[in-house]
N, C-alpha and C positions, 0 to 999 in steps of 0.2 A: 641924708640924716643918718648917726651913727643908730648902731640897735646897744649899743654899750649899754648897760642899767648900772646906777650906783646901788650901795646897799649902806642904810642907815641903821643903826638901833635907835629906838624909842622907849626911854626909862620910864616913863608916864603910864605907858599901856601894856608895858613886860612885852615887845614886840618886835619885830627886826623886818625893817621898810625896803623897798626897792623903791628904787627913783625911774622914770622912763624918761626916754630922751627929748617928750612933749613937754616933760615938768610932772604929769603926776605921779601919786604914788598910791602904791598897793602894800599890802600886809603880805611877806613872806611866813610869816611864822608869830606864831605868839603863845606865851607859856609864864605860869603866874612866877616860877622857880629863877627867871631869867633878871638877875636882880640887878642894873647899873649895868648892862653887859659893855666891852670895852675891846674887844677885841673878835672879827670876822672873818673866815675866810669860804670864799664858793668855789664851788665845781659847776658843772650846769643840772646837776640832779639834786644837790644837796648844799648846804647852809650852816658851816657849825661858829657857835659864838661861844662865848667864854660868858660866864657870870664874875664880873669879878666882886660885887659886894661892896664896892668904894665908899657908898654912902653910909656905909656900917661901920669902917675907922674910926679908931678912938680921934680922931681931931676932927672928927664931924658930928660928936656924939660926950661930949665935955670931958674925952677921957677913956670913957669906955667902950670897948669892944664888942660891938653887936654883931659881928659876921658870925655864918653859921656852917659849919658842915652837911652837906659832903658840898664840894667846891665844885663848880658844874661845869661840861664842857657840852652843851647842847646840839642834836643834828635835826634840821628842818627838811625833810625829804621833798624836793622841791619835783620830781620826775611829772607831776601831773602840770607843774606850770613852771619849766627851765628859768632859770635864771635871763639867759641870755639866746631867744628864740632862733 
């Protein structure tokens, strides 16, 4: 069996998921700022996501522009539970 872990974002719960190679998942990270995040990248210490705000374009929103500054590029220090054991 591989130890690989996926990593998901979860826009529901402002969260960003690991997958294990049993099928379940654990919470990497979670933070209320982390809005539609869309983009992920790990190390085995840390977790950085992008907030990109998608659901705040104006073609999601009759036109108007709900994004908000500052644009976030978030890090999840993962050192106490690695990414990938």
């Amino acid at each position: 069996m591989s130890t690989a872990n996926a990593l998901s974002t979860d826009s529901e719960h402002d969260a960003v998921l690991r997958r294990w190679p049993d099928g379940h998942f654990d919470t990497v990270g979670r933070d209320p700022r982390l809005v539609w995040a869309d983009g992920i990248f790990a190390t085995q210490h840390s977790v950085y996501v992008i907030a990109g705000q998608w659901e705040r374009l104006p073609s999601f929103n009759h036109g108007e522009n709900l994004r908000r500054s500052p644009y976030l590029l978030l890090r999840f220090d993962t050192r106490d539970n690695p990414i990938v054991p």
